[in-house]
C-alpha positions in Angstrom: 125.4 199.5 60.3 123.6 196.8 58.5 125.4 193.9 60.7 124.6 195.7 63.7 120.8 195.5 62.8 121.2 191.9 61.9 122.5 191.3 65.8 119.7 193.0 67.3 117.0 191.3 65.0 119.3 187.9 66.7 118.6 190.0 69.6 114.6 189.9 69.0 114.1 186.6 68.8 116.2 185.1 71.4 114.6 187.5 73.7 111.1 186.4 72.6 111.7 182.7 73.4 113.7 182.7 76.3 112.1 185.4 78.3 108.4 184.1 76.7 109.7 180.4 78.3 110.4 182.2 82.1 107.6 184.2 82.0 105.3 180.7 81.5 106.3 180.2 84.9 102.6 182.4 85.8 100.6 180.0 83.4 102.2 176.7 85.1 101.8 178.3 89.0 98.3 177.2 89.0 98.0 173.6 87.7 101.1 172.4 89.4 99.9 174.3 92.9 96.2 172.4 92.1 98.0 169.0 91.5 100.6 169.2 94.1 99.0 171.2 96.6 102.3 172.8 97.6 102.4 176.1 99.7 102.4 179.3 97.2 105.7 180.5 98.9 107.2 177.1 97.7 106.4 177.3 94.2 107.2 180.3 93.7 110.5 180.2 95.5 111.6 177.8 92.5 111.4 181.0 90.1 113.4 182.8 92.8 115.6 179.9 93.2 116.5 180.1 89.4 117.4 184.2 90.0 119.4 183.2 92.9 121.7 181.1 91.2 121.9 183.3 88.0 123.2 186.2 90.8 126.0 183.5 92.1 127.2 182.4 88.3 126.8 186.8 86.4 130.4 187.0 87.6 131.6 184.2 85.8 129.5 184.7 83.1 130.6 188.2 82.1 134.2 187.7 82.8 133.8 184.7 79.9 131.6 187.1 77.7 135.1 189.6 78.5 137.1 186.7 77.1 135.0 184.5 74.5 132.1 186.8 73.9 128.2 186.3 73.9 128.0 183.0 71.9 129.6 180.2 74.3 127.2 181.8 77.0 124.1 182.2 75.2 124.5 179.0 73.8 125.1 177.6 77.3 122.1 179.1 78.4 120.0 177.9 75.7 120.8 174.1 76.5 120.0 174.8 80.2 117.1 176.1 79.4 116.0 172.9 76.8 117.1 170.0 79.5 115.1 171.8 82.8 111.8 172.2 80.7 112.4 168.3 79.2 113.3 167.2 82.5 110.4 169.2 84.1 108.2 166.8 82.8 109.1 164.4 85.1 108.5 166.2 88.3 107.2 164.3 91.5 108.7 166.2 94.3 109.1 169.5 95.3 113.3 169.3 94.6 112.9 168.4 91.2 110.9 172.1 90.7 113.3 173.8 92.1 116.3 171.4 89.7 114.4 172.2 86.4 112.5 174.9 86.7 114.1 176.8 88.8 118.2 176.3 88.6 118.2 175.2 84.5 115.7 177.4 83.0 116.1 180.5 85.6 119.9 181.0 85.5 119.2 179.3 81.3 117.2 182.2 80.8 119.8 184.4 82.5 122.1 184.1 80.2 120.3 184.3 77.0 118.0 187.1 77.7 118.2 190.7 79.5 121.2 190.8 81.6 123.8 188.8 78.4 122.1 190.5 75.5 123.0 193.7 77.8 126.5 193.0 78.1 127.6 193.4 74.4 124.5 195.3 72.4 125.9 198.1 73.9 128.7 197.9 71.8 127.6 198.1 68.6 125.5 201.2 69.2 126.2 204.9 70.8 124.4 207.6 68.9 121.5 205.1 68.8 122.5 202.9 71.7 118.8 202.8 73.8 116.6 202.5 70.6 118.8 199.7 69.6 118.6 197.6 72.4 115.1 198.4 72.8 114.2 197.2 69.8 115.9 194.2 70.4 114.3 193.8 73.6 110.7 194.3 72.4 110.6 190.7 71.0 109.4 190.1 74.4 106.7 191.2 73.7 106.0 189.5 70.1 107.0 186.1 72.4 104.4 186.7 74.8 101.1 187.8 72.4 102.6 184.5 70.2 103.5 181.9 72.5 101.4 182.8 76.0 98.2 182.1 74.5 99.3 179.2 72.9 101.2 177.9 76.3 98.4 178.4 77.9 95.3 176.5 75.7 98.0 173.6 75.6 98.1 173.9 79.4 94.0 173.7 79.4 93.9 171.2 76.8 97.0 168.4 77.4 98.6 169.8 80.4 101.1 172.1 81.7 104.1 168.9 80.9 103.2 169.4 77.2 103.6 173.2 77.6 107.0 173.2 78.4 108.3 170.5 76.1 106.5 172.5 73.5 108.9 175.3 74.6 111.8 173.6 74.9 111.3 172.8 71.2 111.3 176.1 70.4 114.6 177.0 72.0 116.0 174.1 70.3 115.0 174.3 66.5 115.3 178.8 66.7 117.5 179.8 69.5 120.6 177.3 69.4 120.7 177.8 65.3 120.4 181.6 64.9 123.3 182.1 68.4 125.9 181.1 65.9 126.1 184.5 64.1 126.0 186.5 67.3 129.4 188.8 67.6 130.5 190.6 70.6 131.4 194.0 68.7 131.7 195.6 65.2 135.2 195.9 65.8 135.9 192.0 66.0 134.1 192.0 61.9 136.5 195.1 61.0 133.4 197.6 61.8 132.8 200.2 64.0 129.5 201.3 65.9 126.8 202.9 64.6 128.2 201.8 61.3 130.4 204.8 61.6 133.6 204.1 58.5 137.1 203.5 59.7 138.3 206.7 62.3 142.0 208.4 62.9 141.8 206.2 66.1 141.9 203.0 64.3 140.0 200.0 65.6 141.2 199.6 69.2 137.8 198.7 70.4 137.2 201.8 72.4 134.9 204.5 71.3 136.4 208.2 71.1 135.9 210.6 73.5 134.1 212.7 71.4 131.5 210.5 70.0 129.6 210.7 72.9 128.9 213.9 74.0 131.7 213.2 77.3 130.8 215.7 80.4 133.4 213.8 82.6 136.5 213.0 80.5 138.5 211.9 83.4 136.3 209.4 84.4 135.0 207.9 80.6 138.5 207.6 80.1 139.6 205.5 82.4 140.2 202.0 81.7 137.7 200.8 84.5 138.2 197.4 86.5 135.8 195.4 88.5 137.8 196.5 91.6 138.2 200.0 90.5 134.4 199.9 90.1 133.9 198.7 93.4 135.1 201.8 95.1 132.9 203.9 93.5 129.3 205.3 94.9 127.7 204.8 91.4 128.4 201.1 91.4 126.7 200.9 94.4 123.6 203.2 93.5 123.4 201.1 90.5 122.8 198.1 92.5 120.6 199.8 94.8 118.3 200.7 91.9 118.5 197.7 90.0 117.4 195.4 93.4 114.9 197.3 93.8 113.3 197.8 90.5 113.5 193.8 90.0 111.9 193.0 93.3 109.4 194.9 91.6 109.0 193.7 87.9 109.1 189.8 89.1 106.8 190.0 92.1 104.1 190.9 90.2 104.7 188.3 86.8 105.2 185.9 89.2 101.9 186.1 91.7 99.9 187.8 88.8 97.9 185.5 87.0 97.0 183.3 90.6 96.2 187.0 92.5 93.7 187.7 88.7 92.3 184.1 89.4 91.4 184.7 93.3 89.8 187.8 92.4 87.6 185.8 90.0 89.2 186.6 86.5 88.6 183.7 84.3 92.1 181.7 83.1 91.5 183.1 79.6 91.3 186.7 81.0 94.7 186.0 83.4 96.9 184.4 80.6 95.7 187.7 78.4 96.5 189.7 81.0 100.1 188.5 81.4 100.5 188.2 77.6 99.5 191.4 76.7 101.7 193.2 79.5 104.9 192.2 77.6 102.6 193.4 73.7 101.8 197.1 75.5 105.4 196.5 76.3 106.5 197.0 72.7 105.5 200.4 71.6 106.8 201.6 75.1 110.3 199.8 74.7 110.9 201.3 71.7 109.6 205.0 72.0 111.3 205.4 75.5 114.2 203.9 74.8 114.2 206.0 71.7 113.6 209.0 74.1 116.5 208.3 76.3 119.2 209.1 73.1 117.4 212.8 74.1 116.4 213.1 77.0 118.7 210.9 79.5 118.7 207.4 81.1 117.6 208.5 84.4 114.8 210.1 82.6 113.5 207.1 81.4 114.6 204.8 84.3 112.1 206.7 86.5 109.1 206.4 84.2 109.7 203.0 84.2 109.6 202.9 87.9 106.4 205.0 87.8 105.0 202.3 85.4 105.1 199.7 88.3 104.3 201.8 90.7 100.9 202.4 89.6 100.6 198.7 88.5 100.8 198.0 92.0 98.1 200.4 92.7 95.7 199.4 90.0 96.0 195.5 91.3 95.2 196.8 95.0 92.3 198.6 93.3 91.5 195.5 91.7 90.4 194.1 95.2 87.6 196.5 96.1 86.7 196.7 92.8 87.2 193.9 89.8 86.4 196.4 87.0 87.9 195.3 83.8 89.4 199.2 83.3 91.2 198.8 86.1 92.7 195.9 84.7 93.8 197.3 82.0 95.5 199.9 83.5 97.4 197.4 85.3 98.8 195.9 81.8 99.3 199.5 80.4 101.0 200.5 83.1 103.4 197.4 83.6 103.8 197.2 79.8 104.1 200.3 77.9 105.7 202.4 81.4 107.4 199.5 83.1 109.0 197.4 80.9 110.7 200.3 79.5 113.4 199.8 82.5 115.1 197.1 79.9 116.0 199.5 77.1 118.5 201.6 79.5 119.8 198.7 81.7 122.5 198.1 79.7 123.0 201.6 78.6 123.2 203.0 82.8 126.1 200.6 82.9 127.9 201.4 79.4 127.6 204.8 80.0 129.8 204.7 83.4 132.0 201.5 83.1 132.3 201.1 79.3 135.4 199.3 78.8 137.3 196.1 78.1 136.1 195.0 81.4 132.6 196.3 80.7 130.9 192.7 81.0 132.9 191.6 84.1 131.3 194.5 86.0 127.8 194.6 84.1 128.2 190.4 85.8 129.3 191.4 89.1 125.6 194.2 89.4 123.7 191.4 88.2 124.5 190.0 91.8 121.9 192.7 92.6 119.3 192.8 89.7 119.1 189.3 89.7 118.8 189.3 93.2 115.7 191.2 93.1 114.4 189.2 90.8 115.0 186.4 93.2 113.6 188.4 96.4 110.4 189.7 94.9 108.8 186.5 94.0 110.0 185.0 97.4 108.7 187.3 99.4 105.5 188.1 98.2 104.3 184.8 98.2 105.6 184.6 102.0 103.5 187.7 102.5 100.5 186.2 101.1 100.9 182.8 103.0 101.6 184.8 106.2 98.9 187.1 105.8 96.4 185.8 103.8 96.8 188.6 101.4 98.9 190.2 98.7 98.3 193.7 100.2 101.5 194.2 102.6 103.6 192.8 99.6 102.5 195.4 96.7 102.6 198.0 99.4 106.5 197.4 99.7 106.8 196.9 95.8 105.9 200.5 95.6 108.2 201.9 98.0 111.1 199.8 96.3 110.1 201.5 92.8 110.8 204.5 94.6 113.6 204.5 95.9 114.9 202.5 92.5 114.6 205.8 90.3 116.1 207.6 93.1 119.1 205.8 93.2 120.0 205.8 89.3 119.5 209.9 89.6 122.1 209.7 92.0 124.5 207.2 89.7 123.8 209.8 87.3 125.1 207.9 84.0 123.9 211.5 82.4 127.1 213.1 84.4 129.4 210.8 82.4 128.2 211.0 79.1 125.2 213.0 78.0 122.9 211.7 75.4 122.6 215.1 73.5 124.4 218.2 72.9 124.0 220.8 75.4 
């Protein structure tokens, strides 16, 4: 048990500098659309560039986590991540955005952060598999109320170049060192999950039957393949509900702290706002994804959804009416509601395709999460340069939260394997 806490604490900090270092992307929107005087739909199309090109490599990526495991990909990731923000610094044209900031730290940050860590923390938990990886996931949050602010009076003060070198140094002096003690599962150190002592089954690297609480044995049992999983309607719901909820989460992190700046918000006030989004976000990481050990995945998958859903509401409301309250429903909403959608991720997928195989397919449905986290960004700021207005945009966020908790009720990971005794 005690190595498994050491992996997610690993966990916790490479999430808090490598999502912190995408999420910037909001703080550094304004200076370089002041100094460049790009269109908005350009700029932010290098942040959906970098989800783009994460979708096109999570194939490869989780068939090499399959066959080497987290390290050679996380660290891979890491050094993408360090070159695009050095090499950011030297950006001139509108290409060079979409080379650094976009392909190397987007599809960088890919591979360190939700969608990897998801493909093997799963393994070394299944009594306590959602608290774990929310846990682990919460150091998003420690990132963003540490490093935003900081990002953001270096951006005021020296410039938004010296904000992302300051990152990259970051990634390079904590991330790259502590990768090397990452493991794939307890069963390649002798161990089992949950710290559980050696079993009758022996360690074969798959987790009985009856550890789990299995509804449908037939289907946990089989040994699922990436094509066997393609012929199945959960795989497909799954990636329904995981576009959608993405198109979501990185419309608004993306367009936030700009759409808080038209409004009249002072910079101080945006960069809090997007900071303390991902602190609200800790409490509600863990407690929900505690709650979805009891009371299910797609429980917890729709409250997420909810979560954005009435962020999108409070920042229309924000138009007719800049009250600070209304702000700050929008960060509780996002935060403590939304962001929950991260501790159960991984766990939707484990709990259907568990398996040898299990990152190969978890890489194939990033095709779709991290499409929608290309999509989103894309299209709102089209939207807004189309329309003049943010409006249409959230509008369609809302609908897409929707029909994302819809679709993981009928993927129904809770059909498979329930998280408690009936």
């Amino acid at each position: 048990m005690f190595y498994g806490w050491v992996i997610v604490g690993i966990a916790f900090v490479t999430m808090a500098l490598s999502v912190t270092a995408r999420t910037s992307f909001s703080l550094l929107l304004p200076p370089m659309l002041d100094e460049f005087a790009w269109d908005r739909a350009e700029v932010a199309g290098a942040f959906s560039f970098g989800f783009f090109c994460s979708a096109l490599i999570s194939p490869w990526a989780g068939k090499w986590m399959d066959r080497q495991g987290p390290r050679p990909v996380i660290t891979l990731g890491a050094v993408m991540m360090c070159a695009g923000l050095f090499l950011s610094t030297r950006i001139e044209h509108l290409w060079e955005l979409y080379l650094t900031l976009g392909l190397l730290v987007g599809a960088g940050a890919n591979l360190m952060s939700y969608t990897a860590q998801s493909q093997y923390l799963p393994n070394w938990f299944v009594r306590k598999r959602g608290l774990a990886i929310s846990i682990a996931f919460s150091g998003v949050g420690i990132g963003s109320i540490l490093i935003l602010p900081l990002l953001q009076q270096v951006i005021l003060t020296e410039g938004w170049r010296q904000a992302c070198l300051w990152m990259a140094a970051m990634l390079m002096l904590i991330a790259l060192p502590l990768n090397r003690f990452v493991r794939r599962k307890p069963e390649d150190m002798g161990l089992l999950p949950d710290g559980d002592t050696q079993s009758a089954e022996g360690l074969t690297g798959k987790v009985p039957l009856n550890s789990h609480f299995i509804v449908d044995t037939a289907w946990a049992s089989k040994d699922w393949t990436v094509g066997a999983a393609l012929q199945t309607s959960r795989f497909w719901w799954i990636c329904g509900g995981f576009f959608c909820a993405l198109v979501a989460w990185y419309a608004v992190q993306v367009h936030q702290t700009k759409y808080l700046l038209e409004l009249g918000f002072d910079p101080s006030v945006a960069a809090w706002a997007l900071g303390w989004v991902s602190v609200v976000a800790i409490p509600g990481q863990i407690l929900l994804g505690a709650a979805s050990d009891r009371i299910g995945r797609e429980a917890v998958w729709s409250i997420g959804c909810l979560g954005f859903a009435i962020c999108y509401f409070a920042l229309l409301m924000l138009e007719h009416s800049p009250w600070t309250g209304w702000l700050g429903f929008m960060v509780f909403s996002q935060g403590f509601l939304g962001y929950s959608l991260t501790s159960v991720m991984g766990a939707i997928v484990a709990e259907l395709f568990q398996g040898k195989h299990f990152a190969a397919i978890f890489g194939l449905i990033n095709i779709a999460l991290l499409g929608g986290g290309a999509f989103g960004p894309w299209l709102a700021g089209w939207i807004h340069d189309q329309q003049g207005s943010y409006r249409s945009a959230f509008m369609i966020c809302i609908a897409a939260c929707l029909f994302s908790s819809y679709a993981i009720f009928r993927a129904s990971p809770g059909k498979v394997r329930r998280v408690r005794k009936a």
